[in-house]
N, CA, C and O of each residue as an XYZ file, in Angstrom:
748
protein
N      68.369    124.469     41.179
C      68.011    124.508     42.587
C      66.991    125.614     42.838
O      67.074    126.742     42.353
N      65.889    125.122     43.752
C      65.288    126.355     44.090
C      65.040    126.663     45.704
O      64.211    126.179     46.475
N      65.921    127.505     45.883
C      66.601    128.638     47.811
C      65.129    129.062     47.763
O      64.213    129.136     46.945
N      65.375    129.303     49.075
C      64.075    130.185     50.280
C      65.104    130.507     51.156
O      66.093    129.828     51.431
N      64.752    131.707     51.611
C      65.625    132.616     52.789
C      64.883    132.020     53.642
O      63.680    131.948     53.393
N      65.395    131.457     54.833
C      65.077    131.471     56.053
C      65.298    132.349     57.332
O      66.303    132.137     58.011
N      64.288    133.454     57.740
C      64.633    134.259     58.265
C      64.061    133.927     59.798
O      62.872    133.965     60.113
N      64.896    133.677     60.463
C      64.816    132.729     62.071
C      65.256    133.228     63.506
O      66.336    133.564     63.993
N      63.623    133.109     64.095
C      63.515    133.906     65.598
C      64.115    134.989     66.010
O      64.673    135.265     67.072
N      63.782    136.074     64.205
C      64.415    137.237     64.594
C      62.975    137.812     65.023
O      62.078    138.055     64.216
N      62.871    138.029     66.684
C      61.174    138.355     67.326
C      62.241    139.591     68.072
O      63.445    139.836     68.151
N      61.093    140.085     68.480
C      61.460    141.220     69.268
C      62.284    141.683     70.675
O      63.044    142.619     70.924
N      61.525    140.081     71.800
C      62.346    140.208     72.661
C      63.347    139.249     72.414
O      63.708    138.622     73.409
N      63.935    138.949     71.247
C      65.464    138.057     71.112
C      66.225    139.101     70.313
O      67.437    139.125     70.099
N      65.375    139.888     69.944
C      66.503    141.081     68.794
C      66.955    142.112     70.366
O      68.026    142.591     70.738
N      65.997    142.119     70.777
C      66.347    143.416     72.370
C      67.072    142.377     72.994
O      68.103    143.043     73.095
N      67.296    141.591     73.357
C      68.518    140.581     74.046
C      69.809    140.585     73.301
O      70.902    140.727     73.850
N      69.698    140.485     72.527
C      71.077    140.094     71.596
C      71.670    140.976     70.541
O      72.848    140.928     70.187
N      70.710    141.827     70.043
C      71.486    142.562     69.333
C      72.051    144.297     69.841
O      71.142    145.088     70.092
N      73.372    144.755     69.956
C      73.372    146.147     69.652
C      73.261    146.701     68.731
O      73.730    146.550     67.603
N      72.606    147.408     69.172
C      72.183    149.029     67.870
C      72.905    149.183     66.705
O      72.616    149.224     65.509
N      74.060    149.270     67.448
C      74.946    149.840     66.175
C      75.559    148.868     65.998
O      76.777    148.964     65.851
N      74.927    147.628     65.953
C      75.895    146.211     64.562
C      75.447    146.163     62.965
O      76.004    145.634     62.003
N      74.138    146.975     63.074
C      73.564    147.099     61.688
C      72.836    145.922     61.132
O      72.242    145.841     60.057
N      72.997    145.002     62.092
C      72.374    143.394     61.833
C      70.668    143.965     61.387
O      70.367    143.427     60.322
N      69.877    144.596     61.748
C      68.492    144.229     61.061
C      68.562    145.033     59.557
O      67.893    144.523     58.658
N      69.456    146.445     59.195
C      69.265    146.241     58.199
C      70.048    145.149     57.407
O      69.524    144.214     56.802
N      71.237    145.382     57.494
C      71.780    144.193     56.590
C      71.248    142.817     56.518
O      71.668    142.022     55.677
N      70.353    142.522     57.363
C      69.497    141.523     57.334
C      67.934    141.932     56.005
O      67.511    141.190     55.119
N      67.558    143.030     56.302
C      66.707    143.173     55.580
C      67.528    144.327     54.251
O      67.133    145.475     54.049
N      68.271    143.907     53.772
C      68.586    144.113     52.218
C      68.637    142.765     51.975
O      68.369    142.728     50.774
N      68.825    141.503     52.372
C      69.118    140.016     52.344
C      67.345    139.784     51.763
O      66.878    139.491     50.663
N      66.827    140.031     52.878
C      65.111    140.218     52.409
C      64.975    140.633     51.460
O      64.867    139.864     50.505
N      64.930    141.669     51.315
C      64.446    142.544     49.909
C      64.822    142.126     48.899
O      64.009    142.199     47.978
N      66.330    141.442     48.559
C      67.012    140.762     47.542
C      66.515    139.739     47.401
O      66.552    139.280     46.259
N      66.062    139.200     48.123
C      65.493    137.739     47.941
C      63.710    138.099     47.155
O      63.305    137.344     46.271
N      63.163    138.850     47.455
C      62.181    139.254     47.125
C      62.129    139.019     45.896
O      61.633    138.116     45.221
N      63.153    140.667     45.505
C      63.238    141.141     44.295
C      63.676    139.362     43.140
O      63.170    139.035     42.067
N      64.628    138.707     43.875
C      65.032    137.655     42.974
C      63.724    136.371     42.719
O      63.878    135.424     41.949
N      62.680    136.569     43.407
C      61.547    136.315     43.493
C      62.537    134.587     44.005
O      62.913    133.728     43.207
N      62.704    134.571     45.431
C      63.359    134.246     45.999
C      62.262    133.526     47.790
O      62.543    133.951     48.911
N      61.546    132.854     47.631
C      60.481    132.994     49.143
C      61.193    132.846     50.436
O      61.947    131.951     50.820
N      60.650    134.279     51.209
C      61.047    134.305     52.194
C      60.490    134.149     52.978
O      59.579    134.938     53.226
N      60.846    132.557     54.156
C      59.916    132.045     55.136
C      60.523    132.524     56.568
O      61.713    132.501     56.884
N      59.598    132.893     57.237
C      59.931    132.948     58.512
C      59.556    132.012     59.924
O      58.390    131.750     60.221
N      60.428    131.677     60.523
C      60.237    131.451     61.591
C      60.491    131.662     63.190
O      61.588    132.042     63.602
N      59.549    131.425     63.936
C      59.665    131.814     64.638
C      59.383    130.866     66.172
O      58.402    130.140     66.015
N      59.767    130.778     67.029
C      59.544    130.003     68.776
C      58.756    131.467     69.250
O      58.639    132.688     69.361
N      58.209    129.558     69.460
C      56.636    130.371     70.061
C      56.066    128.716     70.886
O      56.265    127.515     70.704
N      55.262    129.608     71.858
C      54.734    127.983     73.132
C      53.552    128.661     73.361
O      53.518    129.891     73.324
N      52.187    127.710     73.688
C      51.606    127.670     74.328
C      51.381    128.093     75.657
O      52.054    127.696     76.608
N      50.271    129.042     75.752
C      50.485    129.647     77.661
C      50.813    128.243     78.426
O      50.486    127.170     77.918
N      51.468    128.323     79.657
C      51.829    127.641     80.100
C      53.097    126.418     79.825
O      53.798    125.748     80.583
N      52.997    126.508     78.662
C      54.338    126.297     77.776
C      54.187    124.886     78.231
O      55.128    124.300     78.766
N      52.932    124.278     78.016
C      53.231    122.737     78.040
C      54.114    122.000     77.050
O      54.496    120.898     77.444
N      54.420    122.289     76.134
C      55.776    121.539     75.096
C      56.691    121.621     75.948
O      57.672    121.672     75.206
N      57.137    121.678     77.130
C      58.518    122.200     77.195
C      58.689    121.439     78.683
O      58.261    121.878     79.750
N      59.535    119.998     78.448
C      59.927    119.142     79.268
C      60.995    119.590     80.542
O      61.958    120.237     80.130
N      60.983    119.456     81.353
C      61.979    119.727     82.410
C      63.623    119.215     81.727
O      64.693    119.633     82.170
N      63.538    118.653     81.068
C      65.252    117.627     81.155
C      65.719    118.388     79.841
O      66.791    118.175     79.274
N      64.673    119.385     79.406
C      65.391    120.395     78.171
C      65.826    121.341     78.892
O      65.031    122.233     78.596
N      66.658    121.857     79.767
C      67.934    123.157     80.612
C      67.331    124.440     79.770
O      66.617    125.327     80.237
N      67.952    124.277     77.965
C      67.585    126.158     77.774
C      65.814    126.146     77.636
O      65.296    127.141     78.142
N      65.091    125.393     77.169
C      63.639    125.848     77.005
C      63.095    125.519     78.393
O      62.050    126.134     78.609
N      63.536    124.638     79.522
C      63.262    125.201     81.068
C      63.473    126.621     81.129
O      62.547    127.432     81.094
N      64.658    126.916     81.216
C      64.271    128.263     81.427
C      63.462    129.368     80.618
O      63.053    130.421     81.105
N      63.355    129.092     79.745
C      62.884    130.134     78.924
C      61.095    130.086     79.530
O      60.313    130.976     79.866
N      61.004    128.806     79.462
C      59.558    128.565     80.416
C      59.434    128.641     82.011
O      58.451    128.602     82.751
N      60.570    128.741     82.215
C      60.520    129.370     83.684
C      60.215    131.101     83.917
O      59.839    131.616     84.970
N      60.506    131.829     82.569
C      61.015    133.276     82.860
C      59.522    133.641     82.432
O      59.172    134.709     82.936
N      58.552    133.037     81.638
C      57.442    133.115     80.954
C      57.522    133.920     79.703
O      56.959    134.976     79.418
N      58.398    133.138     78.981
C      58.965    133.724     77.585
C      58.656    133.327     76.380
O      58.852    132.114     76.305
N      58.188    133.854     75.204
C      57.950    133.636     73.966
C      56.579    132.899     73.748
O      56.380    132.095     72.837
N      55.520    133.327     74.843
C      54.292    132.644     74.581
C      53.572    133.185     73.321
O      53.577    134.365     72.970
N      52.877    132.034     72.613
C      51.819    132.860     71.409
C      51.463    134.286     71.571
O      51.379    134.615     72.755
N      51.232    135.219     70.718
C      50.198    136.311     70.929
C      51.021    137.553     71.781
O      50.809    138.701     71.390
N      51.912    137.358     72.886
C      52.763    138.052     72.816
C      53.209    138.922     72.280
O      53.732    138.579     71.220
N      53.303    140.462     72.599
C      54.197    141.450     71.829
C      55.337    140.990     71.307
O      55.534    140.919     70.094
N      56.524    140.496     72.578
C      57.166    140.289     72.249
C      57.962    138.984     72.112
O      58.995    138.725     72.730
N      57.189    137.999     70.996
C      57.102    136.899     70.760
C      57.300    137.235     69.115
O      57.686    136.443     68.256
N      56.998    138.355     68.977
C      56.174    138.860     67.484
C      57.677    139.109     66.223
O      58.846    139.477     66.342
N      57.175    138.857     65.571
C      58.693    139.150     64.559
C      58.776    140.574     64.816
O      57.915    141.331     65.265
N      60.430    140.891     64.309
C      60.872    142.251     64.376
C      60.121    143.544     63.185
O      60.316    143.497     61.970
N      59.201    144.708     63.937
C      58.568    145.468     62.408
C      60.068    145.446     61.340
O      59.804    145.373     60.140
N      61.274    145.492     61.633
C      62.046    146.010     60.767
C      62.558    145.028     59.907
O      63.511    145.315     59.182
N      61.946    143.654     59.881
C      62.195    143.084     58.803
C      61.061    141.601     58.910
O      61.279    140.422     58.630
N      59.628    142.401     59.518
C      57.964    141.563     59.310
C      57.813    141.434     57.510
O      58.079    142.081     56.497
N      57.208    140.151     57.924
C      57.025    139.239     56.689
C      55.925    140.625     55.640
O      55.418    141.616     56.165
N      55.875    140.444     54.890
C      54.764    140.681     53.996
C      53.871    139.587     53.549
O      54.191    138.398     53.584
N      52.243    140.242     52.942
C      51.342    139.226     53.092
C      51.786    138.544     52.149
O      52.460    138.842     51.163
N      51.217    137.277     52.646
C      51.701    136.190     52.030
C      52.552    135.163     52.065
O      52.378    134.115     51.442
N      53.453    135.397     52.749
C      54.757    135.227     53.563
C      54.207    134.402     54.522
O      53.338    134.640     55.360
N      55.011    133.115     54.218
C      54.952    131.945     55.626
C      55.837    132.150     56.574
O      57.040    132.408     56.526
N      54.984    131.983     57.577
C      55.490    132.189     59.061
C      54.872    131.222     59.751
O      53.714    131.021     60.117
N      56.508    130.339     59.904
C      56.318    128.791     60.506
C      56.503    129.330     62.285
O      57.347    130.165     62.609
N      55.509    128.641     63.322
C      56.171    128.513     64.378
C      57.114    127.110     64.622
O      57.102    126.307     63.689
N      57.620    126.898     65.370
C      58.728    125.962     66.187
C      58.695    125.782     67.524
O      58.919    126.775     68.216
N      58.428    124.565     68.148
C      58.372    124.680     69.444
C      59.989    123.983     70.153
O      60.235    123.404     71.211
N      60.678    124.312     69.199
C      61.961    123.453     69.527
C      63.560    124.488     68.935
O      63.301    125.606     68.488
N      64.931    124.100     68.967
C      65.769    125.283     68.643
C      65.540    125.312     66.986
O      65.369    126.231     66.185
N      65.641    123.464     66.832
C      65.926    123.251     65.429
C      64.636    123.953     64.428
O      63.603    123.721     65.056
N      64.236    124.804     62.975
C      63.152    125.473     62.466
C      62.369    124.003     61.971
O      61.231    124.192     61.543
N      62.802    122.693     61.977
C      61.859    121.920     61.758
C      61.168    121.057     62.639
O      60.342    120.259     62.196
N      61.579    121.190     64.560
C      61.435    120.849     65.305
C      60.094    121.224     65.559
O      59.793    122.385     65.833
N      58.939    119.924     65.452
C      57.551    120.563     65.911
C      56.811    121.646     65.167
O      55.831    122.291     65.540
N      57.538    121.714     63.945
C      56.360    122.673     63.124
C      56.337    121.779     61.697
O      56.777    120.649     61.483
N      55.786    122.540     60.983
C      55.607    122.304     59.360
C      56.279    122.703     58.299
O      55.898    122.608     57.132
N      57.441    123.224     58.743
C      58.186    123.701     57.897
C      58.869    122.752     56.773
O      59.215    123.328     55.742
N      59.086    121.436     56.861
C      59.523    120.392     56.067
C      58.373    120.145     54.878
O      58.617    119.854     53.707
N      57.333    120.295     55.356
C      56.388    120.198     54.600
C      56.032    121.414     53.948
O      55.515    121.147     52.863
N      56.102    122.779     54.186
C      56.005    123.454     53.247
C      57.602    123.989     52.383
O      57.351    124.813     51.504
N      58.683    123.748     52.474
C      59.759    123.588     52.001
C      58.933    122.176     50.668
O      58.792    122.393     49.464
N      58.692    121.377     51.108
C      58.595    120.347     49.963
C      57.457    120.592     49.188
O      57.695    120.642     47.982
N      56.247    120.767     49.530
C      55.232    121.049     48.554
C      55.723    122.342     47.864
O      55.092    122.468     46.814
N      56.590    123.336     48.042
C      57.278    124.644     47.298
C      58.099    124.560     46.238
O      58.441    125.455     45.465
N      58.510    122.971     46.261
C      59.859    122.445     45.417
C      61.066    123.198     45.875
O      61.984    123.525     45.122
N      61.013    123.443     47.100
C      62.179    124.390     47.332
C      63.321    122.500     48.221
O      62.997    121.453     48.782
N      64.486    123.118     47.820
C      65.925    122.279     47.202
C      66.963    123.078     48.390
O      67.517    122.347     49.211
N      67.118    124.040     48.431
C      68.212    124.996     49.161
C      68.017    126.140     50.204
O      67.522    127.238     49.950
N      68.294    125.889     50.928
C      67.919    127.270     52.112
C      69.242    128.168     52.014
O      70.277    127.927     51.392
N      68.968    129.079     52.670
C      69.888    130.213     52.902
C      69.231    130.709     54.426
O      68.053    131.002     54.634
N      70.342    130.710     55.400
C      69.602    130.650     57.075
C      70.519    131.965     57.196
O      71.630    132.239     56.742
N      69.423    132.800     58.148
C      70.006    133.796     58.523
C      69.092    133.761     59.972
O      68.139    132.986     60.050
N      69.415    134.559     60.984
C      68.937    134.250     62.304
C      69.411    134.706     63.227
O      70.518    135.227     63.092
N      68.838    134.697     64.393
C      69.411    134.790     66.253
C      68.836    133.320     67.000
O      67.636    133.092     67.151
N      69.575    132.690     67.289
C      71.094    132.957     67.819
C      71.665    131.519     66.895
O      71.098    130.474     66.574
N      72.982    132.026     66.679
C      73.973    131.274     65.538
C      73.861    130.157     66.744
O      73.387    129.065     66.429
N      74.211    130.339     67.907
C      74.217    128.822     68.737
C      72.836    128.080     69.069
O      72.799    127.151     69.876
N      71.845    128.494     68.477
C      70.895    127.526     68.659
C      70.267    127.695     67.320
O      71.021    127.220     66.470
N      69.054    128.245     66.740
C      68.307    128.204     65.660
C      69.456    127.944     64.582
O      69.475    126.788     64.160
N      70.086    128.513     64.239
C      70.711    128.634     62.976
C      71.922    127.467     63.005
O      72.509    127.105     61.985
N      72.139    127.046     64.081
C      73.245    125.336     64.069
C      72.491    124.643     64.395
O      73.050    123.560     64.567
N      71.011    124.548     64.709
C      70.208    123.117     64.870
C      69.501    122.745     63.500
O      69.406    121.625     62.997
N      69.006    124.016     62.996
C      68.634    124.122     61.489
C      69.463    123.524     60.859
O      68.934    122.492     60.447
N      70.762    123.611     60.460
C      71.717    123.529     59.428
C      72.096    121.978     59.523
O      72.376    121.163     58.643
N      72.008    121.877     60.828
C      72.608    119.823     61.032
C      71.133    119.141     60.551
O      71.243    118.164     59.811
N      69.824    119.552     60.891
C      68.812    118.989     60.599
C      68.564    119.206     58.883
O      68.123    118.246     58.252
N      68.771    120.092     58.395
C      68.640    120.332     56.869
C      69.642    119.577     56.185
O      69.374    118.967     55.150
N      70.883    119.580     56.745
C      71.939    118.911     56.082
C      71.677    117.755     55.861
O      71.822    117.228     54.758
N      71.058    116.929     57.339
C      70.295    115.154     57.120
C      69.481    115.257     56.234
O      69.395    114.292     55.474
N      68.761    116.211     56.040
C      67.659    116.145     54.839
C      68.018    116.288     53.747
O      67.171    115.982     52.908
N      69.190    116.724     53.282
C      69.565    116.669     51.821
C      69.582    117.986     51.268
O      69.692    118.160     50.055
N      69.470    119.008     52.160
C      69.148    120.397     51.486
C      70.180    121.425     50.998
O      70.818    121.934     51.920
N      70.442    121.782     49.957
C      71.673    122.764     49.687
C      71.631    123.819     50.417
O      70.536    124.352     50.598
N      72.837    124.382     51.020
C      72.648    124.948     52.178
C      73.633    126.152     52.412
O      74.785    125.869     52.744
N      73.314    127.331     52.282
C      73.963    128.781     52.465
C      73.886    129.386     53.454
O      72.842    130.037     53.486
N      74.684    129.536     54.579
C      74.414    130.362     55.534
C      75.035    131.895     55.472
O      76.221    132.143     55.258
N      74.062    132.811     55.686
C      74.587    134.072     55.607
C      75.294    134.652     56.939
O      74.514    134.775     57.883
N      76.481    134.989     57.155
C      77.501    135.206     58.249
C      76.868    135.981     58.958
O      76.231    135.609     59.943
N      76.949    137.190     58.559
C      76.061    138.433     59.397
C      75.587    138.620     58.867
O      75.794    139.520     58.054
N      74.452    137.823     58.920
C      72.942    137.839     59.044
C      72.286    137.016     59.959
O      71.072    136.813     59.931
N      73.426    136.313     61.151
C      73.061    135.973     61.683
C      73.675    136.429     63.231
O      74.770    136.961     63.050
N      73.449    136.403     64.152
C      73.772    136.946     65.186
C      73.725    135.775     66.524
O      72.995    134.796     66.373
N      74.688    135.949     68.082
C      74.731    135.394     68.553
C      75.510    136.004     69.857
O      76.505    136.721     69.755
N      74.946    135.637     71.029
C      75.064    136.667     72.263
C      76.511    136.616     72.519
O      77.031    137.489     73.215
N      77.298    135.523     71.936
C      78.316    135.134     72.496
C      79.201    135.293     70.705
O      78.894    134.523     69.794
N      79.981    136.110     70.575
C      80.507    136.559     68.947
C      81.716    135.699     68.499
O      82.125    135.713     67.339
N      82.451    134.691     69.824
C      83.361    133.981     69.910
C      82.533    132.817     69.366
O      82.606    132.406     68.208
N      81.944    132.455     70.077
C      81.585    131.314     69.091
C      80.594    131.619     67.744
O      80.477    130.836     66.801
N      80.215    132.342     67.809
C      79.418    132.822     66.190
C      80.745    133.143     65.240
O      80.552    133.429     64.058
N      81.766    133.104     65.646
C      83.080    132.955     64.750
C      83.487    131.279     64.856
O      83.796    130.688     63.821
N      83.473    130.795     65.744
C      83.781    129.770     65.511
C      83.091    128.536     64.306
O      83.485    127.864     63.352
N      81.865    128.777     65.066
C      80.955    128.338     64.067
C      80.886    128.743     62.802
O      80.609    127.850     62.001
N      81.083    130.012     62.289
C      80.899    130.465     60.884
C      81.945    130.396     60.003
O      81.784    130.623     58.804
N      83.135    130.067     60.546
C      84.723    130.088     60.202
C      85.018    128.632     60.316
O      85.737    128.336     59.362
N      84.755    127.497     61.135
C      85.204    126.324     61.321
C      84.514    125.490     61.092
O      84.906    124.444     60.574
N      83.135    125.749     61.457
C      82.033    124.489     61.675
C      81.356    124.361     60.780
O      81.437    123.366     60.059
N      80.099    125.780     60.479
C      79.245    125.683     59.340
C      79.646    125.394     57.845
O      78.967    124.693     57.095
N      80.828    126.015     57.494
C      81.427    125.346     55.885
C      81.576    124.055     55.799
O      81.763    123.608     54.667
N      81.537    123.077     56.982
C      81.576    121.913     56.656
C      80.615    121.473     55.757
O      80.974    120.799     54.791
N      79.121    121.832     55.977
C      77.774    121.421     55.630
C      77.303    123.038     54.991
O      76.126    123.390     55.076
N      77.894    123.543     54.638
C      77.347    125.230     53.969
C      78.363    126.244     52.825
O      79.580    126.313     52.654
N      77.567    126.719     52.393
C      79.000    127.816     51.834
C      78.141    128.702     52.967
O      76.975    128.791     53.350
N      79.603    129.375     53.303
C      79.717    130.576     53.876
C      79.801    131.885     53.012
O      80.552    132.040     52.049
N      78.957    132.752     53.484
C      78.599    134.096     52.374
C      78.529    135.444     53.695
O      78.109    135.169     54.819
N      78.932    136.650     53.382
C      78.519    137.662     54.118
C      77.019    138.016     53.527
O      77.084    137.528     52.398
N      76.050    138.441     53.626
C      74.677    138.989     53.340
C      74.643    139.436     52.053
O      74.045    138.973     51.082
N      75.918    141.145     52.235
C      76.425    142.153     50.599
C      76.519    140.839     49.536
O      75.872    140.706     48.498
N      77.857    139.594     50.297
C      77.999    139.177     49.384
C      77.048    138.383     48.544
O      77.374    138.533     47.367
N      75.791    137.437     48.686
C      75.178    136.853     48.525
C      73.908    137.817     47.488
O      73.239    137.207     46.654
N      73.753    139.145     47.674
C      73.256    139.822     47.434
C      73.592    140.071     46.224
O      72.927    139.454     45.391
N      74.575    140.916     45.732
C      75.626    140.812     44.646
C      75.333    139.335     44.048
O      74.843    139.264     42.921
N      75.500    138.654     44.467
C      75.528    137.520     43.630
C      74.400    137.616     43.262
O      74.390    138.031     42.103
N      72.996    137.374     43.817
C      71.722    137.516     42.854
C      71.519    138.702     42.340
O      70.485    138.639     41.675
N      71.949    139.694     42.305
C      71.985    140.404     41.000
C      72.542    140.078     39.826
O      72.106    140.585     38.792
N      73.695    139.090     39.805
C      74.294    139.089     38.918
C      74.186    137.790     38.020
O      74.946    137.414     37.128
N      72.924    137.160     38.551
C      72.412    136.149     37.956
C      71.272    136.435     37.074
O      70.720    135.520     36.463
């Protein structure tokens, strides 16, 4: 099999929404990075992102209404921009998405396949949208599929347990970050 970390709509103003300080989520997110690196492992990023005026974004969609109501996550944007504390290095694909799911409206299927890449490993904000629209859409696609627990984050921690404890092992192994880490060392 050959994994790519998927590191998803961790941008700036969704890390200042959702994460506290002291959960440790961006580093333990970025030792997940670095391990993946080091395991020469590609780490793609993505990210939501719209057009000024946010013409993609239909009225009868409720969360991307609002998000286009508040005038949020447009291109070019500061804070649209991935987080400095765990920005791609050159070279590093950075898919946009105009949708929750990372293959919704971008190219990411297509550069997953011309890569020969077989298996993702999703880490992300927010476990209730990017990282469970990803995982049902990858799963239809056939993709071996690791989600890293905390490494992913979600405004609401009740259901980011629910999901990571009940739902996602259906279609995933479940891994903490350390643990997954450890493991590619020891391969």
């Amino acid at each position: 099999m050959r994994p790519a970390l998927l590191v998803m709509d961790v941008q700036r103003d969704i890390v200042d929404a959702v994460d506290d300080t002291g959960s440790g989520y961006l580093p333990r997110l970025r030792r997940a990075i670095d391990a993946a690196r080091s395991a020469e492992i590609p780490v793609i990023y993505v990210v939501i992102a719209f057009r000024p005026g946010h013409p993609e974004v239909g009225t009868r969609n409720k969360p991307l209404a609002a998000i286009a109501g508040a005038g949020l996550y447009v291109e070019g944007d500061t804070g649209t921009a991935i987080h400095p504390e765990v920005a791609p290095e050159p070279g590093e694909v950075v898919v946009t998405k105009r949708r929750a799911s990372a293959f919704s409206g971008s190219d990411l299927d297509m550069v997953l396949r011309s890569g020969g890449i077989d298996s993702l490993v999703l880490a992300g904000i927010a476990t209730s949208a990017v990282v469970l629209s990803t995982l049902c859409q990858a799963n239809d696609l056939d993709f071996g599929l690791t989600v890293l627990e905390d490494a992913c984050l979600d405004p609401d921690p009740e259901l980011h347990r629910v999901l990571t404890e009940r739902l996602f092992p259906q279609w995933a192994e479940v891994l903490k970050a350390d643990d997954w880490v450890r493991r590619l060392g020891s391969e």
